[in-house]
N, C-alpha and C positions, 0 to 999 in steps of 0.2 A: 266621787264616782270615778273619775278619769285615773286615780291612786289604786281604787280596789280592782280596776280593768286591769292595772300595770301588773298587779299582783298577778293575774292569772298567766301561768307559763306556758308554753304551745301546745305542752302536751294533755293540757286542761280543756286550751281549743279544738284540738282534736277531737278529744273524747265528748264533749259539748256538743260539737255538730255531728259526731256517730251517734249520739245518743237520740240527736232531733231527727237526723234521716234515717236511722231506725225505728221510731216510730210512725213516721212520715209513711215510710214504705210499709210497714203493717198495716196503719190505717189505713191506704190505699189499697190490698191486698184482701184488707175486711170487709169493709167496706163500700168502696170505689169497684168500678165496673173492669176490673184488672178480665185481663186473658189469658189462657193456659201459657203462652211462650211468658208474660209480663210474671205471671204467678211464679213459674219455673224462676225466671232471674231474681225477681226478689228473697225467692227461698235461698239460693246461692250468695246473692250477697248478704241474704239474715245467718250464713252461715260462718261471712267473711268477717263480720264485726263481730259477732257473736264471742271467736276468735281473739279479733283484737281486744273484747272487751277482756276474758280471761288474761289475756296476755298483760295487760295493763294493771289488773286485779293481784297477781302474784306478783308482779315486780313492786304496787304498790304495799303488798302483803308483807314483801321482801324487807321494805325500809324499815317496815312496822314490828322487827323481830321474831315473826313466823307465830306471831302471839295468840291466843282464840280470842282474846277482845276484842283484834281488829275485827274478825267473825262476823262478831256479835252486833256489831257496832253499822255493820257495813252489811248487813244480810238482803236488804235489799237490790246491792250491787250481785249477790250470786245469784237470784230470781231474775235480773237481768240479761244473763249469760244463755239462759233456754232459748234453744232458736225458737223461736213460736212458731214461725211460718212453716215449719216440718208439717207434713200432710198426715206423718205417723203419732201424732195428739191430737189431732182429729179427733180419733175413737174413743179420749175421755170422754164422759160424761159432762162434767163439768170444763169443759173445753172454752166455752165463753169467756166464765168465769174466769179462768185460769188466763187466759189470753189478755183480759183488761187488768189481772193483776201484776200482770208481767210489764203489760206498756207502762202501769204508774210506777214500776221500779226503776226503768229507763227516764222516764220524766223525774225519780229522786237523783240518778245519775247525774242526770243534765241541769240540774239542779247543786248541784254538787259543785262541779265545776264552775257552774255561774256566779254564783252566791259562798261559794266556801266551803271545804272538805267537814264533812258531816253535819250539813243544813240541812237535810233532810232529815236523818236520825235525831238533833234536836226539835224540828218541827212535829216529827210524830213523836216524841215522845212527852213533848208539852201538849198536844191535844189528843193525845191515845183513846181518852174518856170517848171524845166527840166521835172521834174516826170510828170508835166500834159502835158506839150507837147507831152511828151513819149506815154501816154497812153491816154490822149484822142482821137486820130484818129479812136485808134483800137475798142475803147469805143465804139465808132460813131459809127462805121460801124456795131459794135455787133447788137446795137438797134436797128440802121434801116434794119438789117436783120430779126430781133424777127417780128418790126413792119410791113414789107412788108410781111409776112408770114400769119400774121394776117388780114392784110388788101384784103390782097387776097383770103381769104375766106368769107371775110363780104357780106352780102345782103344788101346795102348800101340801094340803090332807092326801096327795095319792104318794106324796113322797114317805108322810106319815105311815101309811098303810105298805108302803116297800120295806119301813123297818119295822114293824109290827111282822112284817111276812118273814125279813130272816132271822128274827128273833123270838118266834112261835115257843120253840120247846122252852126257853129258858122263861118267857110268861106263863105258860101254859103251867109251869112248876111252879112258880113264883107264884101265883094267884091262888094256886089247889093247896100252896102248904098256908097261905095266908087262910082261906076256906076253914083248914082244917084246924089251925093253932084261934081263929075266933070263937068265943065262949056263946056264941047264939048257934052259930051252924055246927062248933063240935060236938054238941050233942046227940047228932044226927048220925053219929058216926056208926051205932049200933045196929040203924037201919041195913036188912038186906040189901047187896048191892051198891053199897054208899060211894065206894070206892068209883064204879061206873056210870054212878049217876053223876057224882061230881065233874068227871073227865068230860062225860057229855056237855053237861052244861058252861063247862069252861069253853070246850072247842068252839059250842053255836055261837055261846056272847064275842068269841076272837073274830069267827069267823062276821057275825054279823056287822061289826063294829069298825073289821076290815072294806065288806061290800057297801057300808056307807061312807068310808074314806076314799074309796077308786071313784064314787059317783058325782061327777063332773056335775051334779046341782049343789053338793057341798062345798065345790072348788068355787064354783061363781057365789056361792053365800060367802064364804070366809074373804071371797077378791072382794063382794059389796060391805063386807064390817069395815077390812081396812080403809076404802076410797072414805066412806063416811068418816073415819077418825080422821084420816089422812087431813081431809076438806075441814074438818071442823078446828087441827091444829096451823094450815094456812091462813084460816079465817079468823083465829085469833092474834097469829103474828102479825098480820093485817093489821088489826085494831089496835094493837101497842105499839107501831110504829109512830 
């Protein structure tokens, strides 16, 4: 034990304790009953490691021959590098998310340092199976909460009915030669007035077809189909977890 400490060089302890009061200060930030000045100064100093941490990353990138393995290898040292505490990621959606995936890359950092340069990247990738079992259910459900939130405010059918309206003539043509080239209604062609009757009946069926895409009891029917799918594909991610 006292041999594998020796090993570790300052600049390892450095990045060790950046990594734990990086998180340290998120969690309290998240969490903890932090105040607009505390909030402000933690964002400044998640800005100052943040910093150091890139800075550490390309010099260690550096020794590494400028390689994409090291990339690869180390991908969660660059999801470490996001300041999180920025008040401008907020507005994701999935901001939670994103926020705890970011601290567990700081914890494979400080990990790193502690236990040995790429302990983390062997740890996940001898139990990858397990981690994505682990974590995709809750993945699941996250997104299809963001998306049913979305979804549920959409004007699905009146946005339908906006392109149906600037695309009138070119249906209106489309439908009358399809009419006319079918072997049940080309028959009809011979009838007086064929030509007028057809154009009428094209215009009413557009137009009717239109006035029940603007009617906002179609918008709450097609918002009540999804919530029901929506519910029924939560409910089963639910059950395979």
């Amino acid at each position: 034990m006292l041999g594998a400490l020796r090993q570790i060089g300052w600049l390892d302890w450095l990045m060790l304790l950046l990594a734990l009061v990086s998180v340290g200060l998120v969690g309290y930030e998240t969490w903890g009953p932090a105040s607009a000045a505390e909030r402000l100064w933690i964002i400044r100093s998640d800005y100052l490691i943040c910093a150091v941490f890139a800075a550490e990353f390309l010099w260690r990138w550096r020794l590494a021959g400028w390689g994409w393995h090291h990339l690869l290898r180390n991908w969660y040292d660059i999801l470490g590098m996001i300041p999180i505490a920025h008040p401008a990621l907020r507005g994701f959606r999935l901001f939670r998310l994103l926020r705890i995936v970011i601290l567990l890359s700081r914890f494979g950092m400080a990990a790193d340092r502690a236990l040995g340069a790429e302990f983390t990247y062997r740890l996940v990738d001898r139990f990858s199976a397990s981690i994505v079992d682990a974590i995709s259910g809750p993945i699941t459900i996250a997104v299809l909460e963001e998306v049913a939130e979305v979804l549920e405010k959409g004007t699905y059918t009146r946005n339908i009915a906006r392109a149906l309206d600037e695309n009138h003539r070119e249906l209106r043509s489309m439908i009358t030669d399809k009419l006319r080239d079918d072997p049940r209604t080309g028959r009809l062609k011979r009838l007086p007035f064929y030509n007028d009757i057809v154009a009428s009946v094209v215009d009413a069926g557009l137009d009717v077809v239109q006035e029940v895409l603007r009617d906002p009891r179609t918008d709450e029917l097609v918002a009540d189909m999804l919530r029901e799918n929506i519910t029924q594909l939560r409910e089963a991610v639910k059950r395979n977890q």
